[in-house]
N, CA, C and O atoms as CSV, one atom per row, in Angstrom:
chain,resi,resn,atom,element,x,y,z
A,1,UNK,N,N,96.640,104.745,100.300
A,1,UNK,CA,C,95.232,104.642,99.983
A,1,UNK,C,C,94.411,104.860,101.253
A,1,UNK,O,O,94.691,104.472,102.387
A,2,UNK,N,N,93.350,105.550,100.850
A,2,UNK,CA,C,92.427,105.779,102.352
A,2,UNK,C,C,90.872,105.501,101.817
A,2,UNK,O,O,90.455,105.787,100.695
A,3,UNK,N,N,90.147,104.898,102.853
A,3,UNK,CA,C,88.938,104.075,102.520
A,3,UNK,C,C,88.335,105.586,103.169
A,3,UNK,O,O,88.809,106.192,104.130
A,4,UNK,N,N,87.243,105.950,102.399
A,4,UNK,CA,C,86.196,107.169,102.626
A,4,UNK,C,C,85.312,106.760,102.235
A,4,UNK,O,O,85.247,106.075,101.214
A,5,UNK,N,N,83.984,107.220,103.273
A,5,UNK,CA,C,82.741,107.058,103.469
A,5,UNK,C,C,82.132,107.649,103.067
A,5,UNK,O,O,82.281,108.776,103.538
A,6,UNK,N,N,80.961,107.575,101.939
A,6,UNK,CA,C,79.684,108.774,101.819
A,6,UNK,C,C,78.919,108.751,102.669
A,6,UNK,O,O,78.268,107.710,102.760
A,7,UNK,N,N,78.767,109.358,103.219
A,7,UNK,CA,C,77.481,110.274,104.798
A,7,UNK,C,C,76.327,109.839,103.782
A,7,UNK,O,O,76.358,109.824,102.552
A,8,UNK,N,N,75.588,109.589,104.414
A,8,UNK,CA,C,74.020,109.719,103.727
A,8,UNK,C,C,73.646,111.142,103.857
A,8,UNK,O,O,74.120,111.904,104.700
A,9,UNK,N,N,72.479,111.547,102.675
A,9,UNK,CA,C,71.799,112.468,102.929
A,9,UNK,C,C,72.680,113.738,102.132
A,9,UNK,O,O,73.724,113.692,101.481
A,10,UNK,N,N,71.932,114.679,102.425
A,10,UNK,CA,C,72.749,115.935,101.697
A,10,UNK,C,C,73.108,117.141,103.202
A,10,UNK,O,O,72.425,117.077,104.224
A,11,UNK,N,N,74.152,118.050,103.054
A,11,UNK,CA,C,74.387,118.515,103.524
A,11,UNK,C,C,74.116,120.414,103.339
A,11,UNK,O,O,73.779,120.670,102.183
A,12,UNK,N,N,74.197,121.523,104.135
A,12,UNK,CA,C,74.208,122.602,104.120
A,12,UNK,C,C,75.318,123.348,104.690
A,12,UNK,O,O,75.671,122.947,105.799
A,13,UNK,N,N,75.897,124.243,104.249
A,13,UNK,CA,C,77.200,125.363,104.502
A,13,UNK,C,C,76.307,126.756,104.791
A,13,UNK,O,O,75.904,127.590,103.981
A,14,UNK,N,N,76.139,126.692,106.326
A,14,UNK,CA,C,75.174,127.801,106.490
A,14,UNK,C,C,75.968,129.030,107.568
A,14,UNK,O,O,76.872,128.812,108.374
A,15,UNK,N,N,75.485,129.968,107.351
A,15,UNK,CA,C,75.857,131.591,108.099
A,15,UNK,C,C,74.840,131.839,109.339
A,15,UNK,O,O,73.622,131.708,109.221
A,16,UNK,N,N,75.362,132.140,110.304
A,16,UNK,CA,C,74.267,132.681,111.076
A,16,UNK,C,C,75.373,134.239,111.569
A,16,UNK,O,O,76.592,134.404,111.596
A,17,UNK,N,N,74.088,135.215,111.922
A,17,UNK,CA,C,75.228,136.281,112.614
A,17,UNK,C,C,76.147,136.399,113.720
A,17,UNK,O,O,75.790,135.637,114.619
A,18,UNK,N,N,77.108,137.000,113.993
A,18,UNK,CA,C,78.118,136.577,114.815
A,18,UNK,C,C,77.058,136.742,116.573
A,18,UNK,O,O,77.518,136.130,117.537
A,19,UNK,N,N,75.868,137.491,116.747
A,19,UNK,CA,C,75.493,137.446,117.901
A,19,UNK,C,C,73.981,136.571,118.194
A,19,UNK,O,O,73.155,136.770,119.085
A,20,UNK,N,N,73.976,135.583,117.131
A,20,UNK,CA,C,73.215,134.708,117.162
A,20,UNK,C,C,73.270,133.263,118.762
A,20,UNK,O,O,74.061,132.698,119.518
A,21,UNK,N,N,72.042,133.338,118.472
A,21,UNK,CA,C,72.303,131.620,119.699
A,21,UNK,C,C,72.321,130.784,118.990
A,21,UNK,O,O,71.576,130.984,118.030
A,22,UNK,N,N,73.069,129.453,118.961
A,22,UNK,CA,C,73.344,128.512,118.163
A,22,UNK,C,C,71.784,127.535,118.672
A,22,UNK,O,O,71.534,127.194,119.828
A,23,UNK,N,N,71.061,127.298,117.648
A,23,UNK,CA,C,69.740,126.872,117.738
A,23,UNK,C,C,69.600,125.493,118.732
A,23,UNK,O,O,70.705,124.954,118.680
A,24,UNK,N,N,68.828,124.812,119.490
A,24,UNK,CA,C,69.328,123.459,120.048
A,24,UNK,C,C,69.741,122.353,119.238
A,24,UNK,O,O,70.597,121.468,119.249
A,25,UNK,N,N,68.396,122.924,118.238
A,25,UNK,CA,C,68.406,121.382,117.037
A,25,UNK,C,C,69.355,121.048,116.421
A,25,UNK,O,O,69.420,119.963,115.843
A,26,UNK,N,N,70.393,122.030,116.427
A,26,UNK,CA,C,71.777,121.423,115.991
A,26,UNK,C,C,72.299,120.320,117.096
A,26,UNK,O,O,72.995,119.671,116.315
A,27,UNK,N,N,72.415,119.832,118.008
A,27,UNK,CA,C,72.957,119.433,119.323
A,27,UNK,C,C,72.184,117.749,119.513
A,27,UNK,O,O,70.958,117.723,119.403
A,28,UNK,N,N,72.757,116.703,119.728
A,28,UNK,CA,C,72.196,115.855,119.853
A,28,UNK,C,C,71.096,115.136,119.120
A,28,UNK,O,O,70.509,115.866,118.321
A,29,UNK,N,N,70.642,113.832,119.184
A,29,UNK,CA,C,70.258,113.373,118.414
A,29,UNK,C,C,70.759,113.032,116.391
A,29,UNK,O,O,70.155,112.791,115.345
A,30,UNK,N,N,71.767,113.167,116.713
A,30,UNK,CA,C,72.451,112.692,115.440
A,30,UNK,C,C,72.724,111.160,114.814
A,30,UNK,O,O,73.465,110.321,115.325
A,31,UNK,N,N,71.986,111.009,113.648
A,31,UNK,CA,C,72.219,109.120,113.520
A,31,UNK,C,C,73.337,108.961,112.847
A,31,UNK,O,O,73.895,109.784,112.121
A,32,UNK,N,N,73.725,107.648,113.159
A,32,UNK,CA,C,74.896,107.195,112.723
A,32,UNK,C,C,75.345,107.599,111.255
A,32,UNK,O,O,74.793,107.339,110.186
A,33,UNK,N,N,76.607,108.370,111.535
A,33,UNK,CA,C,77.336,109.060,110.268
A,33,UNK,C,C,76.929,110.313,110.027
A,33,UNK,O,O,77.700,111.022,109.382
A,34,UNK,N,N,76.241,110.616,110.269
A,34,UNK,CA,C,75.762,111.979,110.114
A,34,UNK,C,C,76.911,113.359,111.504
A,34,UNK,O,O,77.424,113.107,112.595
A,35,UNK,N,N,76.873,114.339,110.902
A,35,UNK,CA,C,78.280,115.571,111.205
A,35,UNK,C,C,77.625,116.679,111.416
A,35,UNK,O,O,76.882,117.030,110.500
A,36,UNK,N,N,77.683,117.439,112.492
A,36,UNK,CA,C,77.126,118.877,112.365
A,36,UNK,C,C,78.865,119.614,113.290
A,36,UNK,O,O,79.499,119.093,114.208
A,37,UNK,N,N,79.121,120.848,112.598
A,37,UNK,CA,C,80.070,121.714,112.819
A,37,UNK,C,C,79.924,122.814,113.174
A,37,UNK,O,O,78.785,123.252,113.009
A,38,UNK,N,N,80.606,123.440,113.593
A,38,UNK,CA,C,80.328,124.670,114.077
A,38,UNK,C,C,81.412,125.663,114.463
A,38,UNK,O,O,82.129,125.355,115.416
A,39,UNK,N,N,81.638,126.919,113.782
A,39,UNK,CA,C,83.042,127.225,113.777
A,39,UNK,C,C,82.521,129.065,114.129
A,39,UNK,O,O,81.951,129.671,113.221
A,40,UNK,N,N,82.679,129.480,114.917
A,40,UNK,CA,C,82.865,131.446,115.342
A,40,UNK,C,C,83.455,131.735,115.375
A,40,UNK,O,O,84.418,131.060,115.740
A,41,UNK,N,N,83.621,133.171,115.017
A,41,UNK,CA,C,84.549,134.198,114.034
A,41,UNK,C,C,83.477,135.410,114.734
A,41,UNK,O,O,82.388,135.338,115.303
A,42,UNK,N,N,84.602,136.786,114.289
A,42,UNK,CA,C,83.996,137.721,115.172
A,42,UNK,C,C,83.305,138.252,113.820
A,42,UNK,O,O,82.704,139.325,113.865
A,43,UNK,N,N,83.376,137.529,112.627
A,43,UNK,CA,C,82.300,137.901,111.611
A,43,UNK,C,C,80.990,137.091,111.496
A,43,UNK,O,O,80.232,137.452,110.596
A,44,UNK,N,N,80.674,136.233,112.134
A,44,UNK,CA,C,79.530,135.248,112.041
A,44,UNK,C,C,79.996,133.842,112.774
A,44,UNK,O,O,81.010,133.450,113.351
A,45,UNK,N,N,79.151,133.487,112.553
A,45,UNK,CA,C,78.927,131.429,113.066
A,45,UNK,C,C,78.798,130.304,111.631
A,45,UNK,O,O,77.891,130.218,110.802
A,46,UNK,N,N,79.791,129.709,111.722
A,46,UNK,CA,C,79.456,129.285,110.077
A,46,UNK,C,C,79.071,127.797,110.513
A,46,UNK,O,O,79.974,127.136,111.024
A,47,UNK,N,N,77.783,127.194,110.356
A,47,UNK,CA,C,77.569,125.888,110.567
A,47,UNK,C,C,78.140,124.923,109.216
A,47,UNK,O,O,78.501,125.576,108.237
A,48,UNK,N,N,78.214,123.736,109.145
A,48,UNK,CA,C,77.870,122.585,108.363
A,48,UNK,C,C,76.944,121.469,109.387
A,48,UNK,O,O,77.306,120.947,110.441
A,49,UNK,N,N,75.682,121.330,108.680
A,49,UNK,CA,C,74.910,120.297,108.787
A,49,UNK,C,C,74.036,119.668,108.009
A,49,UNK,O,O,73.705,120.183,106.940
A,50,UNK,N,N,73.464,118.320,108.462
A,50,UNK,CA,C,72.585,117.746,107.668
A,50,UNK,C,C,71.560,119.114,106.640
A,50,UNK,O,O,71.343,120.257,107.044
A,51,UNK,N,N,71.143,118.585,105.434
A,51,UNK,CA,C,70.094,119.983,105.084
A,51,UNK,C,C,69.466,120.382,105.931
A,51,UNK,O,O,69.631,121.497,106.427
A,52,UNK,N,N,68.288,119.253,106.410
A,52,UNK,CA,C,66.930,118.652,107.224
A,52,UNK,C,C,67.389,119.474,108.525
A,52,UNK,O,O,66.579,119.810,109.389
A,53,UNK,N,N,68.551,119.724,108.578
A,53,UNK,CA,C,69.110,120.313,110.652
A,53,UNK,C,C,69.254,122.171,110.455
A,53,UNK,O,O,69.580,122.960,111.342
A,54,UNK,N,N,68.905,122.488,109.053
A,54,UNK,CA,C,69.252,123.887,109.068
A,54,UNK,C,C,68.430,124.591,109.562
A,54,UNK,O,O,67.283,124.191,109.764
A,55,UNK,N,N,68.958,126.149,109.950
A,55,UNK,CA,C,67.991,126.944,111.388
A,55,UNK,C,C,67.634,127.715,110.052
A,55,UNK,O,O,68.061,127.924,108.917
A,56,UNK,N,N,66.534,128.019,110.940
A,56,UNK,CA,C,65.460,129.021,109.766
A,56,UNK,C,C,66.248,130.847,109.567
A,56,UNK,O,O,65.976,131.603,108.634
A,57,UNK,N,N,66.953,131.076,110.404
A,57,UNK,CA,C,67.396,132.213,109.892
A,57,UNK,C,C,68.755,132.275,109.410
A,57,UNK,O,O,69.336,133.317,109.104
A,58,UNK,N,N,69.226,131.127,109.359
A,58,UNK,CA,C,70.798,131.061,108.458
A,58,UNK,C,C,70.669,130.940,107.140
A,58,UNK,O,O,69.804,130.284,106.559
A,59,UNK,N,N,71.991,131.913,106.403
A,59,UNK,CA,C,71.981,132.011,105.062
A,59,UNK,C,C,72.380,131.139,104.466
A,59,UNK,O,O,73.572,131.157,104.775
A,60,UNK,N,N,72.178,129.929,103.453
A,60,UNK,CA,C,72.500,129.043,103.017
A,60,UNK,C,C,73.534,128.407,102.100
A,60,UNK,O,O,73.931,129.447,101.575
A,61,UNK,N,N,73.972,127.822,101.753
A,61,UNK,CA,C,74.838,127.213,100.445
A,61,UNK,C,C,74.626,125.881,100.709
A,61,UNK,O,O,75.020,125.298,101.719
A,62,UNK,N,N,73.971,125.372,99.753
A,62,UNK,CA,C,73.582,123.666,99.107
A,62,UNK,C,C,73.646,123.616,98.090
A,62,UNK,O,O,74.030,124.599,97.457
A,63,UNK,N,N,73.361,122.659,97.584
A,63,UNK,CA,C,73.351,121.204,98.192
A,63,UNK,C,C,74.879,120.601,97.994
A,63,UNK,O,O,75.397,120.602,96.877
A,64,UNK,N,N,75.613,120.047,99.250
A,64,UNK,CA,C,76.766,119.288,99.491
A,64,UNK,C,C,76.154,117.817,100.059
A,64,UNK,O,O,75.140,117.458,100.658
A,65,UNK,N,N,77.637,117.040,99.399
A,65,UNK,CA,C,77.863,115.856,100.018
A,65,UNK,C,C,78.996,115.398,101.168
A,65,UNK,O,O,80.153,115.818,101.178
A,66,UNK,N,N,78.625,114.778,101.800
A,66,UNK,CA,C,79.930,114.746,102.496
A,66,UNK,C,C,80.669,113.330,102.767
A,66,UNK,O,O,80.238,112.270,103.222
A,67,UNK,N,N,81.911,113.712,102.324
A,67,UNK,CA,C,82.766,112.214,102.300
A,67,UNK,C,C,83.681,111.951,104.271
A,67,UNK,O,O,83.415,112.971,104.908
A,68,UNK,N,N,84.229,111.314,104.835
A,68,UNK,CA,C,84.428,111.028,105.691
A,68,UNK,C,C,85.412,109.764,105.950
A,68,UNK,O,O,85.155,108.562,106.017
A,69,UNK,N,N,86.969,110.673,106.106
A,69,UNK,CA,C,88.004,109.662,106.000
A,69,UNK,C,C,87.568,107.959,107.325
A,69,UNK,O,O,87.197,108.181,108.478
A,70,UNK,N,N,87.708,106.723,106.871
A,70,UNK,CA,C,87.161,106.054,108.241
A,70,UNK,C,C,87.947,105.659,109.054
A,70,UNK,O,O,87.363,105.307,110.080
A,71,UNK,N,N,89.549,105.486,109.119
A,71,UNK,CA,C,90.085,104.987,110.004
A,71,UNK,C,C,90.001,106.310,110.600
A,71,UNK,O,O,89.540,107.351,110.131
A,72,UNK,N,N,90.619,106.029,111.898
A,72,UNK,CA,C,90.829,107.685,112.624
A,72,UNK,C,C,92.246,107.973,112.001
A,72,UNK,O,O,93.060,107.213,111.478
A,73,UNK,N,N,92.264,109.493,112.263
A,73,UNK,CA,C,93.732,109.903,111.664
A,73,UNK,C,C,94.328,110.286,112.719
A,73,UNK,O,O,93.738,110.868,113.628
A,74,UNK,N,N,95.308,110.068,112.729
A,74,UNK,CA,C,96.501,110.592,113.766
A,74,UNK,C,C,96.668,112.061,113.755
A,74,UNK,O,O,97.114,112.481,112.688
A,75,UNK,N,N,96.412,113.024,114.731
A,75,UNK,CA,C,96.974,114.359,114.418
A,75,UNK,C,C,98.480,114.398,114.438
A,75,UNK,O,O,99.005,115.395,114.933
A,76,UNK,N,N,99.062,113.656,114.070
A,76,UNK,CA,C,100.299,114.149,113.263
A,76,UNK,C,C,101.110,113.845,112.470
A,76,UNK,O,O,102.296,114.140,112.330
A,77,UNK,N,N,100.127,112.957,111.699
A,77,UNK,CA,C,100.198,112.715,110.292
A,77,UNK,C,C,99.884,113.797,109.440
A,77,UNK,O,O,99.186,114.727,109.845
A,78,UNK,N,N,100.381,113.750,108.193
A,78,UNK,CA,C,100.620,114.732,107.404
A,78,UNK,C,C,100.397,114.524,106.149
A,78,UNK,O,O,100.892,113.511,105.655
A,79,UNK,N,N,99.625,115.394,105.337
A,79,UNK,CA,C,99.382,114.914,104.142
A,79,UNK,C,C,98.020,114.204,103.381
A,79,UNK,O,O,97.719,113.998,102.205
A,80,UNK,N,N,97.320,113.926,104.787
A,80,UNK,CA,C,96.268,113.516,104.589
A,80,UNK,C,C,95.067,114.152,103.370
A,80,UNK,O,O,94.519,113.571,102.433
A,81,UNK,N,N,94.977,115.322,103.773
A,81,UNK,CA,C,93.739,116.205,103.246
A,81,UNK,C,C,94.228,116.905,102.176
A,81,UNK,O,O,93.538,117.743,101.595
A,82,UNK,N,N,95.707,116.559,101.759
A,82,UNK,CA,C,96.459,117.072,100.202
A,82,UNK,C,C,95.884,115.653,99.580
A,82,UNK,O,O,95.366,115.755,98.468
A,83,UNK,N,N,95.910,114.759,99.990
A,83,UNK,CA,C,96.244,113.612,98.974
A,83,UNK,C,C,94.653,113.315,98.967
A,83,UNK,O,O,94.372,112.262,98.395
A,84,UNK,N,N,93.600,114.014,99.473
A,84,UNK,CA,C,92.302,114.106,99.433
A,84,UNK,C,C,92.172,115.279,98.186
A,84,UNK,O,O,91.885,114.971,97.029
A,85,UNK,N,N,92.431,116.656,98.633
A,85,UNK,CA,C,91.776,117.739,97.847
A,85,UNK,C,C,92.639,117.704,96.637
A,85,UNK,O,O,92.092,118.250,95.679
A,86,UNK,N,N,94.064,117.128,96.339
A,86,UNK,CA,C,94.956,117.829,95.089
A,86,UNK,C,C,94.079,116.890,93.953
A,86,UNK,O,O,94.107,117.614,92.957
A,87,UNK,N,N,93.342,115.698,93.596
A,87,UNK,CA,C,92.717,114.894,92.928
A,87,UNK,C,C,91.434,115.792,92.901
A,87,UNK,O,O,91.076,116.096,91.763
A,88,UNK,N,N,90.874,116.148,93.656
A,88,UNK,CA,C,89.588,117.043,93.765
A,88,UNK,C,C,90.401,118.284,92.704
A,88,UNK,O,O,90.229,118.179,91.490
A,89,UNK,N,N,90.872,118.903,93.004
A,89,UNK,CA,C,91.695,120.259,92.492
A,89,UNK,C,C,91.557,119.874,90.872
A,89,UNK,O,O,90.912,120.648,90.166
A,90,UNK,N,N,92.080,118.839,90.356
A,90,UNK,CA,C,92.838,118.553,89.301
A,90,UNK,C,C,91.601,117.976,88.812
A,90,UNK,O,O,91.857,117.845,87.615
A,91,UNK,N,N,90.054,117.417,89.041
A,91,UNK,CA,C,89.238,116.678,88.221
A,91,UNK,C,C,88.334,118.440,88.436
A,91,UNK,O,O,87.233,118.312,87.901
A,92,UNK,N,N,88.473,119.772,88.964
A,92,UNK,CA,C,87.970,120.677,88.794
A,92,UNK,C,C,86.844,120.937,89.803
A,92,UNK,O,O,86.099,121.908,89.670
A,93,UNK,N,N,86.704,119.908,90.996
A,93,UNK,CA,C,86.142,119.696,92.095
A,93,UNK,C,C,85.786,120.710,93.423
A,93,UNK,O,O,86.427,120.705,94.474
A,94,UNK,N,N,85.038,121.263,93.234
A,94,UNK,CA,C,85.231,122.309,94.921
A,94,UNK,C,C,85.142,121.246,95.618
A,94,UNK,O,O,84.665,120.136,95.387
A,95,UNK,N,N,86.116,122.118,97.293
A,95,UNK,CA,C,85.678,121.348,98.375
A,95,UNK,C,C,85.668,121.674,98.801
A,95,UNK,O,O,85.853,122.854,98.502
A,96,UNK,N,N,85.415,121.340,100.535
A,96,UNK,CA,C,85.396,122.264,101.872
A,96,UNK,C,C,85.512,121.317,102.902
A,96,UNK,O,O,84.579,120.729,103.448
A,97,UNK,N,N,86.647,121.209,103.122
A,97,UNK,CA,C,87.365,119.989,104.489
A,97,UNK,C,C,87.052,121.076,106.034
A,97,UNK,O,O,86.814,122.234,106.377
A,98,UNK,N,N,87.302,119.485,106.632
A,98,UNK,CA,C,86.927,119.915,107.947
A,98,UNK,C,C,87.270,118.947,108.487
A,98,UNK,O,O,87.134,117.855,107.936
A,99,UNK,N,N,87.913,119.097,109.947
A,99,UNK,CA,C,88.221,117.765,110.799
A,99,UNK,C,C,87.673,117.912,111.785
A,99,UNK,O,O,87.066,118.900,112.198
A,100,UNK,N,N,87.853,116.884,112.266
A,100,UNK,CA,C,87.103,116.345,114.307
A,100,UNK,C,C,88.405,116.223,114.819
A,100,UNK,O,O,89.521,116.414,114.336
A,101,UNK,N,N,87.957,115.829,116.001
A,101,UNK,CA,C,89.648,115.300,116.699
A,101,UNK,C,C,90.420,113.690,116.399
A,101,UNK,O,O,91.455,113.123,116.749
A,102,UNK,N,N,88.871,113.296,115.287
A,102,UNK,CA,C,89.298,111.600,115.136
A,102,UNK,C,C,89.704,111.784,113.356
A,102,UNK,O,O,90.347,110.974,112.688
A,103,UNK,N,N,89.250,112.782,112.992
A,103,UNK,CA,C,88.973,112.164,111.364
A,103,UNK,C,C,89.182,113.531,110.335
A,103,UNK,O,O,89.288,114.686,110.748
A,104,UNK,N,N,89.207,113.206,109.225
A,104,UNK,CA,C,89.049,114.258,108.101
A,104,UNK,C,C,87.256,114.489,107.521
A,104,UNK,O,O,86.329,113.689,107.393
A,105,UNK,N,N,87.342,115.510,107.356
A,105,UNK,CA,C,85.708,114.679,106.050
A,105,UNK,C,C,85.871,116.148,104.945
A,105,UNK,O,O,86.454,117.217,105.127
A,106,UNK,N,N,85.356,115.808,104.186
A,106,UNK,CA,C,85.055,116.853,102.642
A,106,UNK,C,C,83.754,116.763,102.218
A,106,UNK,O,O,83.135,115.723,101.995
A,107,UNK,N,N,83.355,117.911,102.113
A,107,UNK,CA,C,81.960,118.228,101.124
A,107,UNK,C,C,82.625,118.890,99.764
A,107,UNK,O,O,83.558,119.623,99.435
A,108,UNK,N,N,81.508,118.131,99.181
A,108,UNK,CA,C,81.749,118.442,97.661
A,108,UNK,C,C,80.395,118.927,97.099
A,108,UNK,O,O,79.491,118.449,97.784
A,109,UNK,N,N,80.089,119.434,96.446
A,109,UNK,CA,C,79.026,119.848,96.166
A,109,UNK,C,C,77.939,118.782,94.953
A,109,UNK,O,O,78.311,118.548,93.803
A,110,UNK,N,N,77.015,118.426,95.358
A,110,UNK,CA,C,76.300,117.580,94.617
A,110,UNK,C,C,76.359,117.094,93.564
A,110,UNK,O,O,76.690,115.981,93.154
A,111,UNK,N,N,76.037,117.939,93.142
A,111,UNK,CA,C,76.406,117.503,91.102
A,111,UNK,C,C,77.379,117.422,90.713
A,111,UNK,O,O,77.571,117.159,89.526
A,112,UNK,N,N,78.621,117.678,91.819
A,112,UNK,CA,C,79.671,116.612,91.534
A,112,UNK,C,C,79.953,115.610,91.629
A,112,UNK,O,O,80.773,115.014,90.931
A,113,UNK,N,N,79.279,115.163,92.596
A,113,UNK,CA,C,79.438,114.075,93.285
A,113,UNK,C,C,79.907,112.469,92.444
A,113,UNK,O,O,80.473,111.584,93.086
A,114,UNK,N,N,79.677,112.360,91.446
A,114,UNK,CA,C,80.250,111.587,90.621
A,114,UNK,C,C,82.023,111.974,90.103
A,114,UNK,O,O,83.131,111.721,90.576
A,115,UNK,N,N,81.799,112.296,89.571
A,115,UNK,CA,C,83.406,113.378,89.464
A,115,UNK,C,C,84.072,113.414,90.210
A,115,UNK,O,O,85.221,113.086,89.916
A,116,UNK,N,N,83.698,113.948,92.041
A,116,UNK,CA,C,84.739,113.521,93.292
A,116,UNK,C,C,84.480,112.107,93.507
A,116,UNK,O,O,85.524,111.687,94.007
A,117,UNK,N,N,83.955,111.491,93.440
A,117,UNK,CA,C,84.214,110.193,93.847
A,117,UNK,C,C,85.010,109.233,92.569
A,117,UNK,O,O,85.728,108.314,92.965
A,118,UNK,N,N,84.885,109.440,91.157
A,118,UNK,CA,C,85.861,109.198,90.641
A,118,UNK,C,C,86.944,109.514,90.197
A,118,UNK,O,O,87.644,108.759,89.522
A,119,UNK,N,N,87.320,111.001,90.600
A,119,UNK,CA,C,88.717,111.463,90.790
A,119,UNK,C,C,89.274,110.997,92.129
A,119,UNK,O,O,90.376,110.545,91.817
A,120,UNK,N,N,89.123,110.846,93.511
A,120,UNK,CA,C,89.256,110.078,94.482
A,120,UNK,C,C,89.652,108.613,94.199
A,120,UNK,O,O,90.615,108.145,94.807
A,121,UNK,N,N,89.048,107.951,93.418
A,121,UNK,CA,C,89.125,106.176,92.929
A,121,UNK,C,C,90.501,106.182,91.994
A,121,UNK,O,O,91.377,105.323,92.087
A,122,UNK,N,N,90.527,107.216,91.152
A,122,UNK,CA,C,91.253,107.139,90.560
A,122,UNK,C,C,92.988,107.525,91.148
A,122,UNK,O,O,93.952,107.193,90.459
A,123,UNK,N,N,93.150,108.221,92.430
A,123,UNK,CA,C,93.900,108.770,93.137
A,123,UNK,C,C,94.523,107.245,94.113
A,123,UNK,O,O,95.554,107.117,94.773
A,124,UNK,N,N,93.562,106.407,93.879
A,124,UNK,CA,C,93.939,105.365,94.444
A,124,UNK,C,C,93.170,104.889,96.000
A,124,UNK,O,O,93.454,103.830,96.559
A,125,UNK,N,N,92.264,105.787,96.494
A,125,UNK,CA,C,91.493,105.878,97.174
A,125,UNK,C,C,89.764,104.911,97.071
A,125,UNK,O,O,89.085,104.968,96.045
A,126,UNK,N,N,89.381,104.207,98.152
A,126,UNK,CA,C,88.095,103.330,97.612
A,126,UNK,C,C,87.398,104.209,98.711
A,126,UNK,O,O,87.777,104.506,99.844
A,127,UNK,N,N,85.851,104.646,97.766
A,127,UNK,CA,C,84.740,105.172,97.918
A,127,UNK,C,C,84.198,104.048,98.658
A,127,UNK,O,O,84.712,102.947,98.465
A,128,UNK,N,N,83.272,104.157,99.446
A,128,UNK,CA,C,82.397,103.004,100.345
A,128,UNK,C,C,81.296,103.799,100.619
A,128,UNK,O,O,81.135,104.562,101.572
A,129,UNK,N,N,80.229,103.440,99.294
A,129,UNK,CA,C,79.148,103.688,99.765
A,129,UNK,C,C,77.975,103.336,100.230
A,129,UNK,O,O,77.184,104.194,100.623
């Protein structure tokens, strides 16, 4: 069983072009629980952040939620983010995982958000929201 956190707030899955500057306002000033990501590819810059943190010329996908495993995870443990997404998979759930160097987290997309959190409960997992 793993205790996961709902992030406050809603989240964005945004594009910027691969020869873009990554804006400042992504960078600092982040309140507690809140995640901004950032991943380059020689096809683009793909952010995840708060909605409220998105840059005015990135292409969008919203509205997500984001869940956030809380103990830290061991990188070399195994199994973690199956025994997260295969319950997501099976209640018909998109997701889109992502780790730090401490943790797991998943966005799910809004209007699921009931649905992943009780396919998760039901997996044996407690929601803490």
């Amino acid at each position: 069983m793993l205790d996961i956190a709902l992030l406050p707030g809603e989240y964005a899955v945004c594009r910027l072009a691969a020869d873009s500057a990554l804006p400042p306002g992504l960078s600092g000033g982040l309140s507690d629980g809140n995640v901004v990501t950032v991943t380059w590819t020689a096809d683009g810059i793909s952010l995840i952040c708060p909605a409220d943190r998105v840059p005015d010329q990135a292409a969008i996908e919203t509205v997500w939620r984001c869940l956030r495993v809380v103990a830290p995870v061991d990188l070399a443990v195994t199994g973690t983010l199956a025994a997260l997404v295969d319950p997501l998979a099976e209640a018909r759930v998109s997701a889109l995982a992502f780790s730090s160097y401490d943790t797991d987290y998943l966005l799910v997309p809004a209007v699921r958000l009931g649905a992943a959190t009780s396919a998760l409960e039901r997996a044996g997992h407690r929601v803490l929201r």
